[in-house]
N, C-alpha and C positions, 0 to 999 in steps of 0.2 A: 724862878729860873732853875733851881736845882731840881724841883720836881720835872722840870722840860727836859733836864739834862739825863733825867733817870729813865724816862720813857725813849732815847734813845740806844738801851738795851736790848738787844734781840733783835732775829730779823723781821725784817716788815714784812706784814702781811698788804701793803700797796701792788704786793708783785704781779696780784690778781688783778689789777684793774686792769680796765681794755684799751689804756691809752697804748701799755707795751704791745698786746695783738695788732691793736692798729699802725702803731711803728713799724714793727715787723712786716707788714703788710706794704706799708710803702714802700720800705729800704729794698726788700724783696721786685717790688715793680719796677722801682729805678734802678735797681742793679743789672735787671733783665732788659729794660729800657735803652742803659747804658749800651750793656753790651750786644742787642741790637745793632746801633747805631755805629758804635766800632767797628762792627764784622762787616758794617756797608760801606764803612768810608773805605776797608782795610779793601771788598772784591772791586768798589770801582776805582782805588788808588790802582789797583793790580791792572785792571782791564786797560786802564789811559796806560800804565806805562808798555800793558803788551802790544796797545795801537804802535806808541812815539818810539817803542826802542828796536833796537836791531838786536840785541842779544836772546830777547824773550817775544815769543808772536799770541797771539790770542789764537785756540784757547788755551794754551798753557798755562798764561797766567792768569788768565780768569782763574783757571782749577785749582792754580794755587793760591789765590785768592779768597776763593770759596772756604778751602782746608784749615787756612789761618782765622777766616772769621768765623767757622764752627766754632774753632777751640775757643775763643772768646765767650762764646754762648755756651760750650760743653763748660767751661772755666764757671763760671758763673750760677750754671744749674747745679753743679755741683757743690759749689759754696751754699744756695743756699739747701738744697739736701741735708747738707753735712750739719747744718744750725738746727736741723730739724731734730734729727736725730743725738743731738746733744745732751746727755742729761745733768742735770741740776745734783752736787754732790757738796759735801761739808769738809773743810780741814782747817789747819792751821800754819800760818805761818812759821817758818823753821832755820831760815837764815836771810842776813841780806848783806849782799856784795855791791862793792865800787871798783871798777875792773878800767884803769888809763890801758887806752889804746890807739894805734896805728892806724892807718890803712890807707889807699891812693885815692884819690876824688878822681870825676871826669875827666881833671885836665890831665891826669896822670900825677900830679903833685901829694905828698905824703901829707897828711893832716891829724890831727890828733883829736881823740873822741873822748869820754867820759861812758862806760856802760854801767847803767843803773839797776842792777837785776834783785829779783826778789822772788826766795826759794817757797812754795808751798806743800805742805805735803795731805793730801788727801785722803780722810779718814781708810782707803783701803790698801795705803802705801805707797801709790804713787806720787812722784814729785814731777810741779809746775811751775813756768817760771813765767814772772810778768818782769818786761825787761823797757826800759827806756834809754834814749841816748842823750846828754847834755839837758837833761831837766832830772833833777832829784823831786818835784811835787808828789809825786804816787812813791817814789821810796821812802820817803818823811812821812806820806800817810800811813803808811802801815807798819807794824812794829813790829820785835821778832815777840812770839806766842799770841799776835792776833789771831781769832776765831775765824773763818770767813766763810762764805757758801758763793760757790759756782752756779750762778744763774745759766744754763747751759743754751738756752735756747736766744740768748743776749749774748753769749759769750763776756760775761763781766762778772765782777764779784764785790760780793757785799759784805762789809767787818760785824760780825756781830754787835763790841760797843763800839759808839759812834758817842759817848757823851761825852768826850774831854774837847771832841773834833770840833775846827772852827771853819772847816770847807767836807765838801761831799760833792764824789763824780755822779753825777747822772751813770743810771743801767744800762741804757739807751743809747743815748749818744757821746758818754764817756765824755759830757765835756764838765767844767769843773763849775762848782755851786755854793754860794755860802749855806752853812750849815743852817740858817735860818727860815731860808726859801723850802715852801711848799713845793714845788715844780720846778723842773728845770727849766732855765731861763732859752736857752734855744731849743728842744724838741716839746718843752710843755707838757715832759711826762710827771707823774708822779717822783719825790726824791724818796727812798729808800730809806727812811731813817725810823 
């Protein structure tokens, strides 16, 4: 078991495998899929209400229909652009905050939150933050003077040691894993460790 726990030093070289291109490839299709599919409901919601309303006539609202379900698709090509050109960089953890807070929900009523934020700084001096609300799991995983690397093209990050660790996120789909599992249990990619 100790020796298991030693080869969880360093970062994986699983990164290469093609389950993560083929990931990327789907999230990519259904993202685009999605937002197809939005921008149709968004011009024929538009066209029915410029038939039924008296405020707005067709084609008005058709064209603002049109406009709003571009930006859906412009939204979206651009997301995944932007993962493209992401790159892969190394730092280390450098602070971690617990920040109680305020703010109004839907109904308008004030509600109180938990911000779980966690400072990174980036071997070329930039600082990043991985923030959650009302779940400490990813602040408890990561400690201050953790090693990490920005999988850039995942947008996720990987702790250099992982051998005290008794869970691990998936790259992929960031969802959570015992440290023991091969693969992650919902996308089936390789685990990082």
């Amino acid at each position: 078991m100790d020796y298991e726990k030693n080869t969880r030093l360093g970062y994986s070289k699983k990164i290469t495998n093609p389950a993560f291109a083929n990931y990327l490839k789907q999230r990519k299709s259904w993202s685009l899929i999605f937002s197809l599919l939005l921008a149709a409901m968004v011009v024929v919601g538009f066209f029915i209400y410029g038939e039924s309303s008296y405020e707005m006539d067709n084609p008005e609202a058709l064209y603002i229909g049109f406009g709003i379900g571009s930006m859906f698709v412009a939204i979206a090509l651009l997301q995944t652009f932007s993962r493209k050109r992401s790159k892969d960089w190394d730092g280390s953890v450098i602070d971690k905050k617990i920040e109680k807070k305020k703010r109004k929900n839907k109904m308008g009523e004030r509600e109180d939150y938990v911000l779980f934020t966690i400072l990174i700084r980036s071997y070329n001096g930039k600082i990043h933050k991985i923030s959650s609300e009302n779940d400490d799991t990813i602040y408890n995983y990561y400690k201050k003077g953790d090693k990490v690397r920005h999988h850039g093209s995942l947008n996720s990050f990987e702790k250099y040691d992982k051998s005290k660790d008794k869970i691990i996120f998936c790259n992929a789909c960031a969802s959570l894993n015992n440290i023991e599992d091969e693969y992650c249990h919902r996308c089936k990619c390789p685990l990082l460790k």
